[in-house]
N, C-alpha and C positions, 0 to 999 in steps of 0.2 A: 226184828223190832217192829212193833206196831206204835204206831203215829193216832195220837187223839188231837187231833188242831180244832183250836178256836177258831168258830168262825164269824165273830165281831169284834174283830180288834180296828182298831182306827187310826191309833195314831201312829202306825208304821204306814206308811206308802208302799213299799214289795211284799208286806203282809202273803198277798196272794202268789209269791215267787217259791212258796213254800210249796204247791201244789205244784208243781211244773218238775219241780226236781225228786219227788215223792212219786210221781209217774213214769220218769225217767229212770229212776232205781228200780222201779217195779217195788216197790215200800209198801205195805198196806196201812190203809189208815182211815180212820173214819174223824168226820166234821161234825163238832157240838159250838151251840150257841151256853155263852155262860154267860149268865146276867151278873152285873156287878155285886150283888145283895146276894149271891147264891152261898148257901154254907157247905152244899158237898157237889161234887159232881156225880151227875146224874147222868150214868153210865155205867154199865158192868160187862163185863168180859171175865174169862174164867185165862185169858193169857197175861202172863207177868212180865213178860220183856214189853211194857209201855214204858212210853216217852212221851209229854205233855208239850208242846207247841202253841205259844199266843201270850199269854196279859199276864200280868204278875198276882192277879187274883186264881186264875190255872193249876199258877205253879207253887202258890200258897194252898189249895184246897189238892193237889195231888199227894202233897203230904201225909193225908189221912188213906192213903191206901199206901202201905208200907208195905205190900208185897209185890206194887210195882217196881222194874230199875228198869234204866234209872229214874222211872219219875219223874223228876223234874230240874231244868239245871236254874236257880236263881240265883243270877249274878246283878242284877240290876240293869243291865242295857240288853232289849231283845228285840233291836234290829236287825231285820232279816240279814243283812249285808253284813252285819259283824260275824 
């Protein structure tokens, strides 16, 4: 699994607890800034097992890569602690 984490999200306070345990599995993953106003991510990889980590705008624009999984889980609460 590869791990694409936002790296401006704010309104989580352990936001940054994502990294700690992403080091500890030995996970790869790489850190993108996504602006609010963004309409795709801007990012490419030629690997499919991503998974989107951060803000509900992330996990709205991972949608348009449908050959990601799982892409992205949007449940509505992405506190790190849940």
């Amino acid at each position: 699994m590869y791990f694409l984490v936002q790296a401006n999200v704010y309104l989580d306070p352990d936001h940054y607890k994502i990294f700690d345990a992403l080091e500890e599995l030995s996970i790869d993953y790489h850190v993108i800034n996504i602006p609010p106003t963004a309409e795709k991510i801007d990012f490419e990889t030629d690997r499919k097992d991503v998974f989107v980590y951060g803000s509900v705008t992330i996990a709205r624009l991972a949608k348009q890569n449908t050959d990601w999984s799982p892409g992205s889980l949007y449940g509505g609460n992405h506190l790190y602690e849940v």
